[in-house]
C-alpha positions as CSV (number, residue, x, y, z in Angstrom):
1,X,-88.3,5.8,-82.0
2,X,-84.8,5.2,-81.9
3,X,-81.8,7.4,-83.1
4,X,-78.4,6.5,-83.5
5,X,-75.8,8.7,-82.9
6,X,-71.7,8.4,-83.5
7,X,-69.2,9.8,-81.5
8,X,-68.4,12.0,-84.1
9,X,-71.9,13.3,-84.3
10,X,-72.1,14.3,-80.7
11,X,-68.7,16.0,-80.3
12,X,-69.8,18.3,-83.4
13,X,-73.1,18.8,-81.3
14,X,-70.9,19.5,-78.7
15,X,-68.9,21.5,-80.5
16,X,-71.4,23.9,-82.1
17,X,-73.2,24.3,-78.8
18,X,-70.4,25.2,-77.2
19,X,-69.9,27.9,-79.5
20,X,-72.8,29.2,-79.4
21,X,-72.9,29.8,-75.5
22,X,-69.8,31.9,-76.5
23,X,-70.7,33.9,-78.7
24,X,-73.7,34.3,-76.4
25,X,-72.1,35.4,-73.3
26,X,-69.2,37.3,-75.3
27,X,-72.5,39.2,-76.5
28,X,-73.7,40.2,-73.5
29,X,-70.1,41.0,-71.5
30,X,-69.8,43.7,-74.5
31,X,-73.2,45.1,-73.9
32,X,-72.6,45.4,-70.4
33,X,-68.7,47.0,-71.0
34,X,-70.8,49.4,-73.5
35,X,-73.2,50.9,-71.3
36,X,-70.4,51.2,-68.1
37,X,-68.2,53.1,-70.8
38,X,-71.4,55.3,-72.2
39,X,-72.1,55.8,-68.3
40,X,-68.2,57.1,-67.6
41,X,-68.5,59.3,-70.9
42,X,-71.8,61.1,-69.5
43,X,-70.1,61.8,-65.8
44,X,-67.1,63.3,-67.4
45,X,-68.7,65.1,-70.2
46,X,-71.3,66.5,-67.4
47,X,-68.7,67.4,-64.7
48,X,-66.6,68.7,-67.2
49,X,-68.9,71.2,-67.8
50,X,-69.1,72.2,-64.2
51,X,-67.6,75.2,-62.3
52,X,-65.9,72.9,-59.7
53,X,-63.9,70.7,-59.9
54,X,-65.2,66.8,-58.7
55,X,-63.8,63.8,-56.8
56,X,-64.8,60.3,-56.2
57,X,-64.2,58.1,-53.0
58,X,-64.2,54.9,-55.8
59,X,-62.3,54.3,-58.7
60,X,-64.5,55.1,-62.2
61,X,-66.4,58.2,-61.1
62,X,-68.3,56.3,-57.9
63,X,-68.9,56.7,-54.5
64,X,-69.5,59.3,-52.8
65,X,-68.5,62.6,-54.7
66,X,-67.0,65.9,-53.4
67,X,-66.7,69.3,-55.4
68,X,-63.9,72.2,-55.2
69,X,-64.2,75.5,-56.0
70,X,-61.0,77.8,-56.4
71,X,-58.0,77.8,-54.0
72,X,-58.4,75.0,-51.9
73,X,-55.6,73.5,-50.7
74,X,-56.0,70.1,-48.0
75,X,-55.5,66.5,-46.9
76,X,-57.6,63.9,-46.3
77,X,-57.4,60.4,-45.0
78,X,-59.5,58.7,-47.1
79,X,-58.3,59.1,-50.5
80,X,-59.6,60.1,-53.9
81,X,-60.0,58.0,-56.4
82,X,-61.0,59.3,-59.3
83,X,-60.8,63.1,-60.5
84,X,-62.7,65.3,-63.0
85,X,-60.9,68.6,-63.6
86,X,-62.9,71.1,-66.1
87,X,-61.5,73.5,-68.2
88,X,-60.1,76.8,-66.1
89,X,-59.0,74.8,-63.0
90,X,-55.5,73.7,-62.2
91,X,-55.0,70.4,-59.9
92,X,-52.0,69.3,-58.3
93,X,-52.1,66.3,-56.6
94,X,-50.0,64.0,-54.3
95,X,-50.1,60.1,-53.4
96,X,-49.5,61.1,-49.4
97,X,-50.8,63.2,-47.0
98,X,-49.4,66.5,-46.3
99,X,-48.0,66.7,-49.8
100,X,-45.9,64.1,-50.0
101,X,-45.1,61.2,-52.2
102,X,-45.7,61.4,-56.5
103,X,-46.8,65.0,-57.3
104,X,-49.1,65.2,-60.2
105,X,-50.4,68.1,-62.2
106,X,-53.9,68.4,-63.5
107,X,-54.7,70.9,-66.0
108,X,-58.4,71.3,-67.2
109,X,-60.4,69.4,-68.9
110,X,-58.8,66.3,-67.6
111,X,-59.7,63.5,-65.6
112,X,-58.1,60.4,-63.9
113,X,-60.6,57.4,-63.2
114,X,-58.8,55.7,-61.1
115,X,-55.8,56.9,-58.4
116,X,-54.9,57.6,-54.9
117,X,-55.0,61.3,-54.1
118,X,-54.1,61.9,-49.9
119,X,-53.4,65.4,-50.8
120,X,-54.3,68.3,-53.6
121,X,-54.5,71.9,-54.3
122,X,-57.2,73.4,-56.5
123,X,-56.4,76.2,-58.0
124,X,-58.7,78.1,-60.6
125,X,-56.8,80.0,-63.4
């Protein structure tokens, strides 16, 4: 059996296949986005809920997490990277150790997911 194809024939083959495997992977990149979203929205929503206040060593609630309760007040050389701050706390937050650099304030609920923190006071209010 023999087939004959043109040119033109073969670049709409081409063409449409090409599309599909796009609309393919596009499919599947959005799934995956989907469920990292729905898995940031369930760490937030659950640490919000908390009576502490929660870091991450990684950026998008990851890593290694720590907890605060009220009126701590440190440095660290490792920095935070993300923050969850539930309602009744107070964060303040600086880029460098020993409270220097940006100062940032953190009122509850809040959350950043994804900074540098050398330096922070919790403070419950």
């Amino acid at each position: 059996m023999y087939i004959d194809y043109n040119m033109g024939d073969l670049v709409l083959m081409t063409c449409a296949f090409s599309s599909l495997m796009s609309s393919v992977g596009g499919g599947i990149y959005f799934f995956l986005q989907e469920r990292e979203n729905s898995r940031k929205e369930e760490i937030i929503t659950e640490n919000q809920a908390s009576p502490y206040v929660t870091m991450y060593l990684e950026c998008d609630y990851k890593g290694k997490s720590f907890e605060f309760k009220e009126n701590v007040e440190t440095s660290v050389k490792t920095p935070f990277k993300s923050i969850i701050v539930p309602e009744g706390f107070k964060v303040i937050t600086y880029s460098k150790e020993d409270k220097g650099g940006v100062k940032l304030t953190l009122g509850g609920p809040s959350d950043q997911k994804c900074t540098s923190v050398y330096s922070f006071e919790v403070t419950k209010v």
